[in-house]
N, C-alpha and C positions, 0 to 999 in steps of 0.2 A: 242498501249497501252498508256496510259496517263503517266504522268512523277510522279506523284501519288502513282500510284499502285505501279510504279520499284521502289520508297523509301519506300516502306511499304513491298516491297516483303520479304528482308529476314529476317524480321520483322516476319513477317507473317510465314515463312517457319519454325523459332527456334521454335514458340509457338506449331505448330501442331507436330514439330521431339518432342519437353518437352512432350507433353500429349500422344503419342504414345508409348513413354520412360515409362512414368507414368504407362501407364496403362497396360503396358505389364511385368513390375514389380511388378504390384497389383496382376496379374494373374498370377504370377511366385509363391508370396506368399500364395494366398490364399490355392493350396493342402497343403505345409505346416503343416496348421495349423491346420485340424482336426486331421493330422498325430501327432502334438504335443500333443493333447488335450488325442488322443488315447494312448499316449503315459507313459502318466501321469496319467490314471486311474488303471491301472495294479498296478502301484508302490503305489497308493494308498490303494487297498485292501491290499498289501502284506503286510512290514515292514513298519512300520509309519517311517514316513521322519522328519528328525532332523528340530527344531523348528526355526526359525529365528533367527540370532545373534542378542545380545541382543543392544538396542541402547544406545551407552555412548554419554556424554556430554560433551564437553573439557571443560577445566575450564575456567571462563570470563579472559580476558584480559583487562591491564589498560584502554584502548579507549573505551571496552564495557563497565568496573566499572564506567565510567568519563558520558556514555550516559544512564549507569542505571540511574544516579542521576537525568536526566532531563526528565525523562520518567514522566506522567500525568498518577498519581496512583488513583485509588476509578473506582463507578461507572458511567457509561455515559448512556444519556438518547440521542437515537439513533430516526431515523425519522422510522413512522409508528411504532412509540408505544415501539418501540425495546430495548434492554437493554446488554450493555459490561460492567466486571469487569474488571480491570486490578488491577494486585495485584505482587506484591515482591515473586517471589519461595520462598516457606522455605526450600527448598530440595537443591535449585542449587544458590548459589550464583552469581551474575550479570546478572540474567534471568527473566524474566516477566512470568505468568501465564493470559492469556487474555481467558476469559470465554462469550460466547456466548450461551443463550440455552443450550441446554442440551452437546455442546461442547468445549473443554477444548484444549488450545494450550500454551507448553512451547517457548518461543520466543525470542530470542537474538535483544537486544538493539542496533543497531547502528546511531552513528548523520552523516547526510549527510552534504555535500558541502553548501546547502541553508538553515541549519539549523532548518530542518525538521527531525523527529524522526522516522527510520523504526523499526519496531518489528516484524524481522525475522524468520517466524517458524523453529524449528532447523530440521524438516522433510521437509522442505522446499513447505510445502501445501497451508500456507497463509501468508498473510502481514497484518498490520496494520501500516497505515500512518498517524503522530500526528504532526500536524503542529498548530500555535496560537490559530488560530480559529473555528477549527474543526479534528475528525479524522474518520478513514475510514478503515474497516476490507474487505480484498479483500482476493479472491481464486488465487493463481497466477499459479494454472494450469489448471481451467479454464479461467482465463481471466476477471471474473466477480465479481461485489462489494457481497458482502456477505451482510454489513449492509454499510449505508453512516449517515451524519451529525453529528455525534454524539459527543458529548461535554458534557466535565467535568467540576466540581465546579473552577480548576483553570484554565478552557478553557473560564466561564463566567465571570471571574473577567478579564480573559485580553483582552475580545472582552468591555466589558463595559468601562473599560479602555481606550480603542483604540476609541469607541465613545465620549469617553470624551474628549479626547486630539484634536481629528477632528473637533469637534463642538468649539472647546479653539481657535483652528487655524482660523478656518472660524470667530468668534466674534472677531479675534484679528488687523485685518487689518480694522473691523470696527469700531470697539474703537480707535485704532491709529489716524484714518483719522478725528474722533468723535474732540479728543485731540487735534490734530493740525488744526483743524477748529477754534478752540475756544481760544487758544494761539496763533493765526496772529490776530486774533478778540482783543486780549486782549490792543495790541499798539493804535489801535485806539479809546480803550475808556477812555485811559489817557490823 
């Protein structure tokens, strides 16, 4: 046998013990589950089953009041056409209301370490991430963007900004260099 195979062997051996683990735990669960399903339609014909409790909100805290303030309020124009409100609760103080379509998420403010703004769903279904120059509604239990690019009236004043100062930077070593060409010039025309 090559010296190969014996380093990849018990390598090799964990992955196939994981998946026969796997899958003999899948097959454990699956009777289960029609059993539960059977379970729960009985109780549904009989006595209606008590309704969900209901979901309360704790009330914002100073870090979340401090990252309400920097939250990027109004509407954003989203790529393919799309369109996000983000808007102040008037129900819940230190809370975002971000509307999407025909969907509506109450959203807890918090500022990260980099200075990026999350907008926490308080059911914990979606994210919205606002950073300078753009923000981004995601599903964080699928994994996937909801809407992407999307940017507000104060998201285009500080990207227009940020090309002003870039383009200031870039002209400014050329003006210097412009300037000191022309004051070493100037000794020799006296």
């Amino acid at each position: 046998m090559s010296t190969r195979f014996l380093r990849c062997a018990p390598a090799v051996a964990a992955l196939i013990a994981c998946s026969f683990a796997a899958a003999s735990a899948g097959a454990a669960d699956a009777p289960a589950k029609p059993a539960a399903k059977s379970a729960a339609k009985p109780a549904a014909k009989g006595k209606s089953t008590p309704a969900p409790a209901a979901f309360t909100v704790p009330d914002a805290q100073p870090d979340q009041v401090k990252a309400a303030e920097l939250v990027f309020y109004g509407p954003y124009d989203c790529e393919f056409q799309q369109t996000v409100n983000v808007t102040q609760s008037p129900k819940y103080s230190g809370y975002v209301d971000v509307k999407h379509g025909a969907k509506a998420w109450l959203m807890k403010p918090v500022l990260s370490s980099t200075g990026a703004i999350r907008l926490e769903d308080v059911r914990g279904e979606t994210l919205m991430v606002q950073i300078a120059s753009k923000s981004m509604l995601l599903n964080v239990k699928s994994a996937q963007r909801i809407v992407d690019d999307c940017v507000c009236a104060k998201q285009r004043e500080m990207i227009a900004e940020a090309k002003a100062a870039k383009a200031a930077a870039e002209a400014a070593p050329v003006k210097a260099a412009t300037e000191a060409g022309t004051a070493s010039a100037q000794p020799l025309l006296k």
